[in-house]
C-alpha positions in Angstrom: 0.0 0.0 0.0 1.4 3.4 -1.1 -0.3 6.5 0.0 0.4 9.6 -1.2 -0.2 13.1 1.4 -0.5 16.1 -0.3 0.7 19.0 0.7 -0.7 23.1 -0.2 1.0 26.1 1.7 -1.1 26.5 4.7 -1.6 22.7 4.9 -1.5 22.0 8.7 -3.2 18.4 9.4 -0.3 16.6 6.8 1.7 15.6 9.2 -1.0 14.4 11.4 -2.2 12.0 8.5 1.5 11.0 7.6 1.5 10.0 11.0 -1.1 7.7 11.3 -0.3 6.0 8.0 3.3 5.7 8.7 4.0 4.8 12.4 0.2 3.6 13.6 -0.8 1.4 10.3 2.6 0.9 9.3 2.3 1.6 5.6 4.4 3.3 2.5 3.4 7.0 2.5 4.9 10.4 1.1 4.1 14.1 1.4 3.6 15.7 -2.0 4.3 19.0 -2.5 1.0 21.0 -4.6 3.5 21.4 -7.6 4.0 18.0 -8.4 2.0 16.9 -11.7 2.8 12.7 -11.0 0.6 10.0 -8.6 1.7 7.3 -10.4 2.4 4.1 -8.2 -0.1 5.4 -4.9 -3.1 3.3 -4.0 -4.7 6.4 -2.2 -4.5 9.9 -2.2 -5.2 11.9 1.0 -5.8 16.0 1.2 -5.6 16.9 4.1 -6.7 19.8 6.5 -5.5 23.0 7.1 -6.1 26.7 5.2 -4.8 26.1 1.7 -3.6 29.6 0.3 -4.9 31.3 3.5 -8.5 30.4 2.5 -8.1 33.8 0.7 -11.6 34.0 -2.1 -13.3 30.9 -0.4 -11.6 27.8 1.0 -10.2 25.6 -1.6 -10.6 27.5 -4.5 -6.9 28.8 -5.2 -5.5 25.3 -4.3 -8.7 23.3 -6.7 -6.2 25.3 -9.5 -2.7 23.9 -8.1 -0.6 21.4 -10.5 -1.3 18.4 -8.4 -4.7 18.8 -8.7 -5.1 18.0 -12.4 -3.3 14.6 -11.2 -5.9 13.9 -8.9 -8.9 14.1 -10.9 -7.5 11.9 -13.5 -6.6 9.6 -10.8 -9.8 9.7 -9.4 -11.6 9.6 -12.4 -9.5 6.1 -13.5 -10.8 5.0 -9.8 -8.5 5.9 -7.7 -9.1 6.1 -3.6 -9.3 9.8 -2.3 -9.9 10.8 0.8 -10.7 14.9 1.3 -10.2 16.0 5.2 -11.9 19.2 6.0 -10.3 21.6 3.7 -9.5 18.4 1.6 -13.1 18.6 1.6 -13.8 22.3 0.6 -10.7 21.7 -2.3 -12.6 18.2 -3.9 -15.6 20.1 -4.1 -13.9 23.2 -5.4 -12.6 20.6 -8.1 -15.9 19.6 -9.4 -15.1 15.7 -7.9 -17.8 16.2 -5.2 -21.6 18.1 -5.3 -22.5 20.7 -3.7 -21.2 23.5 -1.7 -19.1 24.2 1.6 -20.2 27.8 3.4 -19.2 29.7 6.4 -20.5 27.9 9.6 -23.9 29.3 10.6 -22.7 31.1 13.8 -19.7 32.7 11.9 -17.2 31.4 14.0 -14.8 29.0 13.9 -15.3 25.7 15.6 -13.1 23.0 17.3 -14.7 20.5 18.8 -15.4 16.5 19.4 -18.6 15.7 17.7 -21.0 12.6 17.3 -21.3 11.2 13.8 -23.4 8.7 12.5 -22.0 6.1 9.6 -24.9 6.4 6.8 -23.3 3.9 4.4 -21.0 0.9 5.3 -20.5 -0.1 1.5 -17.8 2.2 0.4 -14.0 1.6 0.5 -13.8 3.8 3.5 -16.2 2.4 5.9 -16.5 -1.1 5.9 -15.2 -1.7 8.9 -17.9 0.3 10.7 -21.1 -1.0 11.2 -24.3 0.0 10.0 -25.7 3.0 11.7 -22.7 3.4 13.9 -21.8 6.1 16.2 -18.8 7.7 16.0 -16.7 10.6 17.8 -14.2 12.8 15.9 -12.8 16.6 16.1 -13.6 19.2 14.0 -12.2 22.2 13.5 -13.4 25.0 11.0 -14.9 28.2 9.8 -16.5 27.1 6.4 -18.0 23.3 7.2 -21.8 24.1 6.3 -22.5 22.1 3.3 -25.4 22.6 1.1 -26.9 21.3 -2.1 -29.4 22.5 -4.5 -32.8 20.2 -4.7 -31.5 18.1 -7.5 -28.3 17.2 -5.7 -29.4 16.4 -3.0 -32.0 14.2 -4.7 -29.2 12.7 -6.2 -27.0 12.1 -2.9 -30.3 10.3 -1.7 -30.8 8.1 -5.1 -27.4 7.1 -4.7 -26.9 6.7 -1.1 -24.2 9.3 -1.4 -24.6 10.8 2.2 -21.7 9.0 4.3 -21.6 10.3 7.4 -24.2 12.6 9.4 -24.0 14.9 13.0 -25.4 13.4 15.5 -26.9 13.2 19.7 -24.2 10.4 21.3 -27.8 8.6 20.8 -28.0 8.9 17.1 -30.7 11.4 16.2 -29.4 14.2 13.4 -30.9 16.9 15.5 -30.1 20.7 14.8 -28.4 20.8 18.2 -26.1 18.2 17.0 -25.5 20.3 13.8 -22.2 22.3 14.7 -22.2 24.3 11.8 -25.6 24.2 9.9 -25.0 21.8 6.9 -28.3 21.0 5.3 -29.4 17.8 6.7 -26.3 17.3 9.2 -24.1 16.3 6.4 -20.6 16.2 7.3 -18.9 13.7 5.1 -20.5 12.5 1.4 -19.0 10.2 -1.2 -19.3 10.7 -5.3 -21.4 8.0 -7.6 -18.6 5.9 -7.8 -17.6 5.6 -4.3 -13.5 6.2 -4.4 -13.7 9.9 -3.4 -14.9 11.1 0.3 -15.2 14.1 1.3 -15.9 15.2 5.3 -15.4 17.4 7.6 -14.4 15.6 10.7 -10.8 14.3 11.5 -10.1 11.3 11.8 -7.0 11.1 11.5 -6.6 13.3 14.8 -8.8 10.2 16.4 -6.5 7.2 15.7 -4.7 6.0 18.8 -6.1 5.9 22.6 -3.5 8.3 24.1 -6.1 10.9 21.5 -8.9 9.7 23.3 -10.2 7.3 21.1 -9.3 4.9 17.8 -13.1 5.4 15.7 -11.2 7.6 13.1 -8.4 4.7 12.2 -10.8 1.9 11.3 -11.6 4.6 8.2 -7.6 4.6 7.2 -7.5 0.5 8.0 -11.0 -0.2 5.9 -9.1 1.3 2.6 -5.9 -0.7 3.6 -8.1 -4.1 3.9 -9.3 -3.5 0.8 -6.2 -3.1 -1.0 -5.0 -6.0 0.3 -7.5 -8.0 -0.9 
């Protein structure tokens, strides 16, 4: 398994996936600088968190136009694995490889917290370890998490069970409460038609060993391992 990190200026959670891929799961990874224009050889391809150009014109948007990112969406397009961590997340969807929208959070502020997910879909290369209708706890930590989706899109995530992960009470129930930052319908991770791209919000790779508090955000790294392996 080879696993590819990339890395924008203003990147900050790259080190903290290399991490958990290196010395916890014990597998081949490298950082790769935006400028880069070559995956070939990786098995997955993780963007990672942090505040890509400064997050100057909306979050994502200068790095979605980086020379690494042409790479990706060929990669992903050929079926490649790629994972899009929080601003990962804002820069997939930036790049047209995931619906919809990421806004500012609906209080305006910034957020870092341990939230409550629930996993929606179990069938996915990233989440078959978890079981159905699990209950997870992750960090999150940003200004621009509130997704949203016009009426067809999100007709569309529903058709094709696209919605991965949800907020959630510790009990389960996608209550607005449980909404940190006002995405339409508690959506904090989603996947595209084809399954090999997630995008979310939460960390988890800053919820991957015990001395962290908990290990729910390494069965997600160690689900796409299994199935490489297979």
């Amino acid at each position: 398994m080879k696993v590819a990190v990339l890395v924008f200026p203003g990147s900050n959670c790259d080190r903290d996936c290399e991490y958990v891929i290196r010395h916890l799961l014990r597998q081949s990874v490298q950082l790769v600088w935006h400028k880069e224009s070559n995956l070939k050889g990786f098995d997955l391809v993780i963007i990672p968190g942090g505040f890509s150009y400064g997050d100057y014109l909306r979050a994502g948007a200068i790095a979605r136009f980086s020379p690494i990112l042409a790479e990706v969406e060929g990669f992903a397009r050929a079926g490649g694995l790629v994972i899009g961590i929080c601003n990962g997340f804002q820069i997939l969807v930036e790049a047209g490889l995931l619906p919809g929208a990421l806004f500012r959070n609906q209080t305006l502020k910034f957020i870092c917290q341990k939230i409550f997910l629930k996993v929606e879909q179990t069938d996915t290369p990233f989440t078959s370890l978890y079981s159905p209708s699990q209950i997870i706890q992750l960090p999150i930590a940003h200004g621009d998490g509130c997704y949203w989706a016009d009426k067809d899109t999100l007709a569309e995530l529903h058709q094709h069970r696209q919605i991965v992960f949800r907020y959630c009470t510790e009990q389960g129930e996608a209550t607005d409460a449980a909404n940190p930052n006002g995405s339409m319908e508690n959506i904090a991770g989603i996947c595209n038609k084809g399954r090999n791209v997630l995008g979310m919000m939460p960390h988890p790779e800053r919820q991957a060993e015990g001395i962290l508090g908990g290990e729910d955000g390494r069965l997600l790294f160690e689900s796409v391992f299994q199935l490489v392996a297979k």
